[in-house]
N, CA, C and O atoms as a GROMACS GRO file, in nm:
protein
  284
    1UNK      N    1  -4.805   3.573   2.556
    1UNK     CA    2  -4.937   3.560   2.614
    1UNK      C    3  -4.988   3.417   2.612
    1UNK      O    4  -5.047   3.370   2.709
    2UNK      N    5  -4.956   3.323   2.464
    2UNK     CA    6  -5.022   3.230   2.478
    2UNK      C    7  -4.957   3.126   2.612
    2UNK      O    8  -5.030   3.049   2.676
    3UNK      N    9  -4.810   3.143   2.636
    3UNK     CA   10  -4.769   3.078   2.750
    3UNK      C   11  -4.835   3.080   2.895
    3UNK      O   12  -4.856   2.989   2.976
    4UNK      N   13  -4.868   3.255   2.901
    4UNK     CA   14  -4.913   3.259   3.019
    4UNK      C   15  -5.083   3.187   3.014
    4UNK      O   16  -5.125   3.157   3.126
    5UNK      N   17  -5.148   3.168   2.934
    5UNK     CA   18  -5.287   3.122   2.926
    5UNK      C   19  -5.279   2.981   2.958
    5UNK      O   20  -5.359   2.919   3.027
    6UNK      N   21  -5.158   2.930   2.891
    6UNK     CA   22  -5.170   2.763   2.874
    6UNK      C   23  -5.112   2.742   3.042
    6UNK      O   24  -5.134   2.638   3.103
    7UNK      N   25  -5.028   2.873   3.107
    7UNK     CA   26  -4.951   2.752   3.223
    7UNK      C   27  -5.091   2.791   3.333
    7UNK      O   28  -5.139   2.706   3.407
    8UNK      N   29  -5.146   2.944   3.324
    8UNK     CA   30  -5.300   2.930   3.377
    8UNK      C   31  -5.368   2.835   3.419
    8UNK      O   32  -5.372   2.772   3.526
    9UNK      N   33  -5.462   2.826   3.255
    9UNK     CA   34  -5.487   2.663   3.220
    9UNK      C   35  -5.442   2.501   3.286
    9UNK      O   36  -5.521   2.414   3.321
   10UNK      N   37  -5.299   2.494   3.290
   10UNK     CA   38  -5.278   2.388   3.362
   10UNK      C   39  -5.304   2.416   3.526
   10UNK      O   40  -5.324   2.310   3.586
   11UNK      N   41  -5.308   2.505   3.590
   11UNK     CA   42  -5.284   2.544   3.714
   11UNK      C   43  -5.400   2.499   3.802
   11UNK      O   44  -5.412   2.444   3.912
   12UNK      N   45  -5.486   2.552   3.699
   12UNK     CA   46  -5.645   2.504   3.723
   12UNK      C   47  -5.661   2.366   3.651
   12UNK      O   48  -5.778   2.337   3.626
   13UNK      N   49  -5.622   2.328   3.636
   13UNK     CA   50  -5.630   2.142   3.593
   13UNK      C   51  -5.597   2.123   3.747
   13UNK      O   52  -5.676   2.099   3.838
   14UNK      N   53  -5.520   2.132   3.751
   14UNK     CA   54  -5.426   2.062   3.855
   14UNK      C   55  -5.510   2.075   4.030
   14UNK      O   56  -5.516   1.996   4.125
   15UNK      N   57  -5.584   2.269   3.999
   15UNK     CA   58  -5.627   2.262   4.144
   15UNK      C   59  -5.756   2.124   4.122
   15UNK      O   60  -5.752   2.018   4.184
   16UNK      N   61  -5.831   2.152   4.047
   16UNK     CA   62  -5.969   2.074   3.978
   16UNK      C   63  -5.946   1.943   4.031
   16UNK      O   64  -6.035   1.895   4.101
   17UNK      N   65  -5.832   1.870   4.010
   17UNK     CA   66  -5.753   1.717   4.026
   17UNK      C   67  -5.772   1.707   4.182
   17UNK      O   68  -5.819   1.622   4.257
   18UNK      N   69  -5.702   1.862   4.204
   18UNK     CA   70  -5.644   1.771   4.401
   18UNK      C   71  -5.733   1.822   4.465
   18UNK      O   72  -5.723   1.772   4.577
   19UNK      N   73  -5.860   1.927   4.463
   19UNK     CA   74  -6.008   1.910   4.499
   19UNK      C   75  -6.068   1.779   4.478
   19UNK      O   76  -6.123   1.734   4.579
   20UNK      N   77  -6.073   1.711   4.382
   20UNK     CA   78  -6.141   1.623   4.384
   20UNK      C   79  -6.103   1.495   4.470
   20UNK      O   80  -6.177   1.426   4.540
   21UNK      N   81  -5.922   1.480   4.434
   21UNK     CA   82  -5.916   1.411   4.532
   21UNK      C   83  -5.960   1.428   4.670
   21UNK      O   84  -6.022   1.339   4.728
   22UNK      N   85  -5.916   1.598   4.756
   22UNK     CA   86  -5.974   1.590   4.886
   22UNK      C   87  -6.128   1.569   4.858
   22UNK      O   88  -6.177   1.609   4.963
   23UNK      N   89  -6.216   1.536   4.791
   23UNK     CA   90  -6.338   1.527   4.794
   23UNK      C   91  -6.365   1.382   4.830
   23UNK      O   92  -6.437   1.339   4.920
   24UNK      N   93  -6.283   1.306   4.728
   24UNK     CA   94  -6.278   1.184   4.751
   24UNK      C   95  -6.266   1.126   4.882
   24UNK      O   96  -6.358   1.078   4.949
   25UNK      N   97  -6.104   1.137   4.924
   25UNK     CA   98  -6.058   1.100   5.069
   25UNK      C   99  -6.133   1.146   5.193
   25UNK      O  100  -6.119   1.093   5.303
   26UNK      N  101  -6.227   1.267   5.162
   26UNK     CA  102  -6.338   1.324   5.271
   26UNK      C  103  -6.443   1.223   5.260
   26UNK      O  104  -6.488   1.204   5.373
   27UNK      N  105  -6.505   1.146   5.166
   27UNK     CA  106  -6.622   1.042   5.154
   27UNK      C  107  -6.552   0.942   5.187
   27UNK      O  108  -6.600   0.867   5.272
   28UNK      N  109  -6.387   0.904   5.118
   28UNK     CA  110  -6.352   0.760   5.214
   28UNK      C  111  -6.415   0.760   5.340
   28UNK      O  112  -6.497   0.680   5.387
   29UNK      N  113  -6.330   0.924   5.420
   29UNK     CA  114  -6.309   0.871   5.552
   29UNK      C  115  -6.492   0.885   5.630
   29UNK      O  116  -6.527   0.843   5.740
   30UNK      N  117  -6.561   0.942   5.547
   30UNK     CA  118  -6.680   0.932   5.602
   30UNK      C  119  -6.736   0.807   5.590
   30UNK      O  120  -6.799   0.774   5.691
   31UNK      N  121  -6.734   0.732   5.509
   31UNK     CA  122  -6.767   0.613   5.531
   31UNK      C  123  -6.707   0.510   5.586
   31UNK      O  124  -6.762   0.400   5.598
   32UNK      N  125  -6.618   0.529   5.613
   32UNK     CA  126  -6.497   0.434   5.690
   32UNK      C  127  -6.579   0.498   5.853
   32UNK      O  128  -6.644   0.407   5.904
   33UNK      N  129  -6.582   0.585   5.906
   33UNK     CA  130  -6.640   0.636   5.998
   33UNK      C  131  -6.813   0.589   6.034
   33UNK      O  132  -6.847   0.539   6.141
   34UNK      N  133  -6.901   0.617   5.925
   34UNK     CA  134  -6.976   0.537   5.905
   34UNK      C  135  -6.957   0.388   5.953
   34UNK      O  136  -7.025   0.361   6.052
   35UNK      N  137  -6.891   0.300   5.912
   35UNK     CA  138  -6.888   0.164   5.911
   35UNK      C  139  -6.834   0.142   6.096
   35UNK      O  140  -6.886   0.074   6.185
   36UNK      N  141  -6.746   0.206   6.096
   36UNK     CA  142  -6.715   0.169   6.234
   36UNK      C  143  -6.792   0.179   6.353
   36UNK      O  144  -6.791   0.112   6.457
   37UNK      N  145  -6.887   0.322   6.299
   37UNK     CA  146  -6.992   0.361   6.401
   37UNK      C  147  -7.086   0.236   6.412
   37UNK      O  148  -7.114   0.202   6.527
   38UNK      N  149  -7.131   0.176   6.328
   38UNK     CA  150  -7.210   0.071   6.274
   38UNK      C  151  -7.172  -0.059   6.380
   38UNK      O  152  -7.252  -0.119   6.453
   39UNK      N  153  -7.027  -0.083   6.366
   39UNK     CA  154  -6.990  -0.190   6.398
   39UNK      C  155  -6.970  -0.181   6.590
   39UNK      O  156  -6.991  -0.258   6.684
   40UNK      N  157  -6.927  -0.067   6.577
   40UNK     CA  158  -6.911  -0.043   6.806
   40UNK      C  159  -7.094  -0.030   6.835
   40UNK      O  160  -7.133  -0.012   6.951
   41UNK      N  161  -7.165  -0.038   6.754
   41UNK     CA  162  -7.335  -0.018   6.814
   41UNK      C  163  -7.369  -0.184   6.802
   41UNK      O  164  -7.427  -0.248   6.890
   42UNK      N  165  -7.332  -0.231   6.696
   42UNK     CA  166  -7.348  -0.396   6.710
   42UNK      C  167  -7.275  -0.471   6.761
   42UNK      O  168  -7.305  -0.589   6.747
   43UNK      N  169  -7.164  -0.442   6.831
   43UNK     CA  170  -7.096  -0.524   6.952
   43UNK      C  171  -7.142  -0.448   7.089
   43UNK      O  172  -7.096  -0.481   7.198
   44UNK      N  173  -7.235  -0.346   7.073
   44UNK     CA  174  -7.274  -0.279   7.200
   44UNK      C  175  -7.404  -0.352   7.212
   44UNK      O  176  -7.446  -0.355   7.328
   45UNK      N  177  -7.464  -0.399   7.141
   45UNK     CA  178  -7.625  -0.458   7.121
   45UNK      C  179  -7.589  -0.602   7.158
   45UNK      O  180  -7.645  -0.658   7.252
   46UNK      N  181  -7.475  -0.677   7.064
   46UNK     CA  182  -7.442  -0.810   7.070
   46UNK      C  183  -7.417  -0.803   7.263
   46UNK      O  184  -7.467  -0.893   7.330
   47UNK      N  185  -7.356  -0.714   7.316
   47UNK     CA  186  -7.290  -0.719   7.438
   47UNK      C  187  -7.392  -0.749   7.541
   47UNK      O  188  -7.383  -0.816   7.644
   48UNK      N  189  -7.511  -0.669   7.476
   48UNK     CA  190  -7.644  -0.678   7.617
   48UNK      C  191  -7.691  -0.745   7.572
   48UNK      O  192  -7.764  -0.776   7.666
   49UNK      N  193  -7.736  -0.839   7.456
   49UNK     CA  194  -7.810  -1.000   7.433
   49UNK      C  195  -7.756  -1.055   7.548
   49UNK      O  196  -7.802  -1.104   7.652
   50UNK      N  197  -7.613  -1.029   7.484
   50UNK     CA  198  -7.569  -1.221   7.576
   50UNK      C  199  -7.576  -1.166   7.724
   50UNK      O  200  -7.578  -1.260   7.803
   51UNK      N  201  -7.580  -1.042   7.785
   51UNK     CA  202  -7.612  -0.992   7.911
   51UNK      C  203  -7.723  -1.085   7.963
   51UNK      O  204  -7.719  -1.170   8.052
   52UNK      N  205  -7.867  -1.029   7.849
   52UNK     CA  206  -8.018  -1.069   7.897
   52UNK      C  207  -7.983  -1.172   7.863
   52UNK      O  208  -8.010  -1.229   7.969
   53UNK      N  209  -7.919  -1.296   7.766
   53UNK     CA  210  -7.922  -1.414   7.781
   53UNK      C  211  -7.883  -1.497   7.885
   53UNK      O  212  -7.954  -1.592   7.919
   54UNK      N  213  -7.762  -1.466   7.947
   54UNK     CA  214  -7.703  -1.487   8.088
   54UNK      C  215  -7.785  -1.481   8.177
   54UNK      O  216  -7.784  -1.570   8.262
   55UNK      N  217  -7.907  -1.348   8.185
   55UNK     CA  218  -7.986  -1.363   8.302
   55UNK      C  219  -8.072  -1.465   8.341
   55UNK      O  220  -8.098  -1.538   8.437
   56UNK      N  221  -8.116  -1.430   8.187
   56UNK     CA  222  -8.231  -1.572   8.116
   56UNK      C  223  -8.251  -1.677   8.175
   56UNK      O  224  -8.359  -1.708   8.225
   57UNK      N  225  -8.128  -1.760   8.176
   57UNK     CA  226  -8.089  -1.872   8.195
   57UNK      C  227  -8.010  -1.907   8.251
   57UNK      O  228  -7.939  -2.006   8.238
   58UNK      N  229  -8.013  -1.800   8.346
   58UNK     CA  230  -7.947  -1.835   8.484
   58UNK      C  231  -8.046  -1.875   8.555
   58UNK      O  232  -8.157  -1.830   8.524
   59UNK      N  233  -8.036  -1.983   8.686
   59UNK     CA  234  -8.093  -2.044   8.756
   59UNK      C  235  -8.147  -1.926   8.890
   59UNK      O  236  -8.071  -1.852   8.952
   60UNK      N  237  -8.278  -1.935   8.905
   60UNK     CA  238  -8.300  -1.847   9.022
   60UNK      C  239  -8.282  -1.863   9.137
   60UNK      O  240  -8.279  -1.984   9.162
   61UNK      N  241  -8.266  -1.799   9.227
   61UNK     CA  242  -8.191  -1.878   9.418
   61UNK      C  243  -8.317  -1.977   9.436
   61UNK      O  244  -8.285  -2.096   9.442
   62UNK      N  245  -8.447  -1.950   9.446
   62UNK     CA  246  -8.577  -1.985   9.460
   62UNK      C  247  -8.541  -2.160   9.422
   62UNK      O  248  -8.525  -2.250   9.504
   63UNK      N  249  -8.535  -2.172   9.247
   63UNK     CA  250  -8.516  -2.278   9.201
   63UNK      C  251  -8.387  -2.349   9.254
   63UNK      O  252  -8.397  -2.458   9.311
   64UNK      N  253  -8.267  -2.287   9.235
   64UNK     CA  254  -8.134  -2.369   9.300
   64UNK      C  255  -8.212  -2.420   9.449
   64UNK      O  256  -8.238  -2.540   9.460
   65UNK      N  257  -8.247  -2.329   9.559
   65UNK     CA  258  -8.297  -2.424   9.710
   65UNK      C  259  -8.427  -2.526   9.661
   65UNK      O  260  -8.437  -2.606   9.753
   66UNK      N  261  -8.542  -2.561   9.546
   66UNK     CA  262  -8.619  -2.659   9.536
   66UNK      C  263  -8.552  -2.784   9.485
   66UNK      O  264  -8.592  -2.899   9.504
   67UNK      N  265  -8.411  -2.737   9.397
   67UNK     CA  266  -8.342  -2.844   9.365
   67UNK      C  267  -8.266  -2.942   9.428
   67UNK      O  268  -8.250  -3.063   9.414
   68UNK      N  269  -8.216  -2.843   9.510
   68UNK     CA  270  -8.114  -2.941   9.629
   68UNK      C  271  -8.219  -2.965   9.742
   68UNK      O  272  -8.167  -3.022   9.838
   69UNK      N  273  -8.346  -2.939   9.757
   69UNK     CA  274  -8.444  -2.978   9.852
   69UNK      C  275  -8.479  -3.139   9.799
   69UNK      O  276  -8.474  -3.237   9.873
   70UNK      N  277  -8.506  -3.142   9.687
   70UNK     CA  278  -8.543  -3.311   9.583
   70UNK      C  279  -8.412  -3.392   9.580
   70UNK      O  280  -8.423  -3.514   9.592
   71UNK      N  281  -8.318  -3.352   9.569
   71UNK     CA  282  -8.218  -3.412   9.559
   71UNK      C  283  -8.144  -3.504   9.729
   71UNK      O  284  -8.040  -3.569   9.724
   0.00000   0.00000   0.00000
């Protein structure tokens, strides 16, 4: 009997261990997921700055014909 208690005993060690690991590797990959989500929304944000910056300061047709009118 005491064999069968102790290899029991270990059986449930062991599930206890590789639950925790999948517990673990489930929060890696959530935060690894996390981070990436993070990072494709700030090259999606960075993407339309330099969009509206481009517009910005781009020259308007209006202004390009007063320029070559002075010139």
């Amino acid at each position: 009997m005491r064999n069968v208690e102790r290899i029991t005993s270990v059986k449930s060690e062991l599930l206890d261990i590789l639950m925790s690991m999948q517990v673990d590797e489930h929060a890696q990959r959530q935060r690894s997921a996390a981070q990436r989500s993070l990072r494709a929304r700030r090259g999606i944000e960075l993407h339309r700055e330099f969009q509206k910056l481009s517009r910005d300061i781009a020259p308007l047709p209006d202004e390009e014909r007063q320029e070559g009118e002075l010139h």
